[in-house]
C-alpha positions in Angstrom: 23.5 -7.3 10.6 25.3 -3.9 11.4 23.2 -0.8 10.7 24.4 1.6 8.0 25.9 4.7 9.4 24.3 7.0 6.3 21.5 8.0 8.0 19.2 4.5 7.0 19.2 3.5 10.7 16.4 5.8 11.5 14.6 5.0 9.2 15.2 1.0 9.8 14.8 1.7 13.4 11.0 3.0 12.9 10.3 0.3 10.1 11.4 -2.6 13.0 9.0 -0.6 15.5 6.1 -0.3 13.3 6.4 -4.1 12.5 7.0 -5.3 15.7 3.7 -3.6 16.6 1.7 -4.5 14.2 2.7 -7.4 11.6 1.6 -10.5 14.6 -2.5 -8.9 14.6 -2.8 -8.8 10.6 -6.1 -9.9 10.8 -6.9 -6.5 12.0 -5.9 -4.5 9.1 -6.9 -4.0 5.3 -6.1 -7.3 2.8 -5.1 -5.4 -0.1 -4.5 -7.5 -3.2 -2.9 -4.3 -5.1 0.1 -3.9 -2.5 3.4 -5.6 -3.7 7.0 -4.8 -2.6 9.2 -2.3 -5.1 12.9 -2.3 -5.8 13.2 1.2 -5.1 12.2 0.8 -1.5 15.3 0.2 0.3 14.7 -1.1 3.6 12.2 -4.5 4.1 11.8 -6.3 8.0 11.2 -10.1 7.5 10.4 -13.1 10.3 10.4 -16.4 9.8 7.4 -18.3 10.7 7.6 -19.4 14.6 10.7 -17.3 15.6 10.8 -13.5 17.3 13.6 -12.3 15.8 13.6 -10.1 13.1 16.0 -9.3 10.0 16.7 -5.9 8.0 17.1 -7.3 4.2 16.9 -6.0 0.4 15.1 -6.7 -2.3 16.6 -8.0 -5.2 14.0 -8.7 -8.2 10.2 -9.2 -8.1 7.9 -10.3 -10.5 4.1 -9.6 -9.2 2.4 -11.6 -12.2 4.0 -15.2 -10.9 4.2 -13.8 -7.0 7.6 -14.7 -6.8 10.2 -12.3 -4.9 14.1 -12.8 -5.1 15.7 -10.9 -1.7 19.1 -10.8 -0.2 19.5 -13.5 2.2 18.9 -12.7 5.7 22.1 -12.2 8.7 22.1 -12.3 12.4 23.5 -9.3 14.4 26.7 -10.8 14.6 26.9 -11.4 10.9 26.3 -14.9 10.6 24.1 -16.0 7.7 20.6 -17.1 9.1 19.7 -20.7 8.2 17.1 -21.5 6.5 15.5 -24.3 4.2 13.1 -24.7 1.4 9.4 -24.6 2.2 9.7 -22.1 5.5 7.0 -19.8 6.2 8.2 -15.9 7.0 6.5 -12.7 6.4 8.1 -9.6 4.8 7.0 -6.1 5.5 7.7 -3.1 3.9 6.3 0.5 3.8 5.1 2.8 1.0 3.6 5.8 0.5 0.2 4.0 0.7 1.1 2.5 4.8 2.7 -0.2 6.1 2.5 -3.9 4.3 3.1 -7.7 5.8 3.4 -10.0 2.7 2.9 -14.2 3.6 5.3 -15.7 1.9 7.3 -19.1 1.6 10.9 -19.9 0.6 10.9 -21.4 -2.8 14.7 -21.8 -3.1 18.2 -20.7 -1.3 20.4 -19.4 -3.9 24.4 -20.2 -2.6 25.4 -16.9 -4.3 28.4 -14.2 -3.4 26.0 -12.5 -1.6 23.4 -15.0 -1.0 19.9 -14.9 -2.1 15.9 -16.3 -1.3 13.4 -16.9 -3.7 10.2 -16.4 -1.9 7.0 -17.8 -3.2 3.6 -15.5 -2.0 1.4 -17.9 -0.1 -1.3 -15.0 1.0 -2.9 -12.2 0.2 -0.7 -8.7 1.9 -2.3 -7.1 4.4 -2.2 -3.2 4.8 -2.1 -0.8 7.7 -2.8 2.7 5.8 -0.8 5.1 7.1 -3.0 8.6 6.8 -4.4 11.9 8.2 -7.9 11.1 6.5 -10.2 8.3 7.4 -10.4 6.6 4.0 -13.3 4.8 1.8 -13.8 2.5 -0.3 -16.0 4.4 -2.6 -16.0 3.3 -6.3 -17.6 5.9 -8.5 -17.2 7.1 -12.0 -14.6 10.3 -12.3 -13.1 13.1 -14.6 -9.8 14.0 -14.5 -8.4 16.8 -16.6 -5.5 16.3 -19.3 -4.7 19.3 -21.1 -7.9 21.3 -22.3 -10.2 17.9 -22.0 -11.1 15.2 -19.6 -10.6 11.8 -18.8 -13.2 9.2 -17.5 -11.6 7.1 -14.5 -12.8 5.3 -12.1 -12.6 6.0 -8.1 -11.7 3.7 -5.7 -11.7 5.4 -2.6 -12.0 8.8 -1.0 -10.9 10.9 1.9 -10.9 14.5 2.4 -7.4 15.1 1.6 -7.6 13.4 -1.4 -8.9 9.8 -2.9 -6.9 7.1 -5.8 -8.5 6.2 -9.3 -7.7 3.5 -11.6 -7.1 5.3 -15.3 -6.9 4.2 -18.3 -3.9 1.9 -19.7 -3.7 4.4 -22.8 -3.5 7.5 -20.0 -0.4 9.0 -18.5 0.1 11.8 -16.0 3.4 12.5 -14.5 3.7 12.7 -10.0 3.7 16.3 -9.2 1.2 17.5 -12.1 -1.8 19.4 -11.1 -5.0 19.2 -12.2 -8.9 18.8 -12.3 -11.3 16.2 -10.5 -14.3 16.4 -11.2 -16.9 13.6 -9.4 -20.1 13.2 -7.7 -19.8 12.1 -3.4 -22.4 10.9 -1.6 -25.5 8.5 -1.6 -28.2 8.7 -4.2 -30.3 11.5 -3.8 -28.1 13.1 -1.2 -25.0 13.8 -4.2 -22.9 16.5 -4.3 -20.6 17.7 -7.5 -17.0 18.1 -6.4 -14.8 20.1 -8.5 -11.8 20.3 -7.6 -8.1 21.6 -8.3 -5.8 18.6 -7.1 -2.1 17.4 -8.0 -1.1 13.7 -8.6 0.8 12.6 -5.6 1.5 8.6 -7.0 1.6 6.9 -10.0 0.9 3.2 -9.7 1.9 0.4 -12.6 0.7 -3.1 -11.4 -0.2 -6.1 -12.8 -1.4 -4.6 -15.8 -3.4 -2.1 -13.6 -2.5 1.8 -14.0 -3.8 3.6 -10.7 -3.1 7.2 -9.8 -2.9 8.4 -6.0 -4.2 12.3 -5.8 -4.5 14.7 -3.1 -6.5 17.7 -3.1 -5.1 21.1 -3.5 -7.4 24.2 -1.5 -10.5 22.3 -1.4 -13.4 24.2 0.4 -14.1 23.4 4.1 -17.7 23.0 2.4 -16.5 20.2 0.5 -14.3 18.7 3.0 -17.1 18.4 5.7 -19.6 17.0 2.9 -17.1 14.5 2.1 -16.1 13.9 5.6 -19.8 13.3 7.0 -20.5 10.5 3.5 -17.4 8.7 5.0 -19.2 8.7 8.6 -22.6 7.8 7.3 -21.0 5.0 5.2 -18.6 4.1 7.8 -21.7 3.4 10.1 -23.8 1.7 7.8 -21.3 -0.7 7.0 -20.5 -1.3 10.8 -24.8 -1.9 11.1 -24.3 -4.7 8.3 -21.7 -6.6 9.6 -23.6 -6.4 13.5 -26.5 -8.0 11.7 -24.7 -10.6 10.0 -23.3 -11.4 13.1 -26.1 -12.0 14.9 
């Protein structure tokens, strides 16, 4: 498939790269259930099960409740449609602001249209490669964020030092790009600090029934980030300690 001459072949260019490095050792990365391919991302890399080669293709229509994904069908670099048959295997990756994504997936039926189109049929669970400056946690943990002169209780599902993502919610709504106040406790019981901090919502996330907000901190202390830095280490160690003894 010829490359578009808009200034999208960069950017398809890097997504082929970071797939071809990455997408065959999933079993390395995150499994996050919460990641699911968006029509307003343009570009998505897909191989089918057993082959090297890789195709540049667009999603059509998704519909994250049922799994099912409807995408343009796939072309050889010559232009020749690539042949394919109910029930193959492929994997489709994308990337978002949250890193790079692999989705397992299975062709549920070839639609003979003017373009034509898959149906794909998730058979697995996407796996993530987070793309960040920050190590990140997993660190659920009740949270207040501010919405006009009062506050709203959320819940915290991870944290770094440049910022951490909260589910809010389903009555809630705060628009990208709006600053505001987190306020939260980080850190172990007994060892707690209270973080207040100025901060701006960075993503809004609508899935599944599931509102989630991605925030970044704005000016936070060097206090703060070097508290918050050293719980992720501490935590990041313990965890490694549990899974050594359950290995043994």
């Amino acid at each position: 498939m010829p490359l578009a001459k808009d200034g999208r072949s960069k950017d398809r260019q890097k997504t082929r790269q970071h797939f071809h490095h990455w997408a065959s050792q999933g079993t390395q990365h995150r499994r996050d259930d919460r990641a699911w391919p968006d029509e307003k991302h343009e570009i998505f890399i897909l191989r089918l099960h057993k082959k090297k080669d890789q195709y540049v293709t667009r999603l059509k229509t998704s519909d994250p409740e049922r799994g099912l994904l409807v995408i343009k069908s796939a072309a050889k670099k010559d232009g020749s449609p690539v042949e394919v048959r109910n029930g193959d295997k492929l994997m489709l990756a994308w990337v978002d602001e949250s890193g790079e994504h692999v989705l397992p997936a299975v062709i549920a039926k070839v639609m003979p249209e003017d373009p034509p189109q898959w149906v794909l049929k998730q058979i697995g669970i996407p796996i993530t490669k987070q793309i960040r400056r920050f190590a990140r946690l997993r660190d659920v943990a009740p949270i207040y964020l501010s919405q006009g002169s009062s506050f709203v209780e959320a819940l915290r599902l991870d944290l770094s030092e440049g910022g951490l993502k909260a589910k809010i919610p389903s009555n809630v709504d705060f628009e990208e790009g709006e600053e505001i106040t987190v306020k939260t406790k980080v850190g172990r019981r007994g060892h707690q600090r209270e973080l207040v901090a100025k901060a701006k919502v960075a993503k809004v996330f609508n899935r599944a029934g599931s509102k989630e907000v991605g925030i970044s901190f704005l000016d936070l202390p060097e206090s703060d980030r070097e508290f918050i830095r050293r719980h992720i280490y501490e935590r990041q160690i313990h965890e490694r300690k549990l899974r050594s003894g359950a290995d043994d």
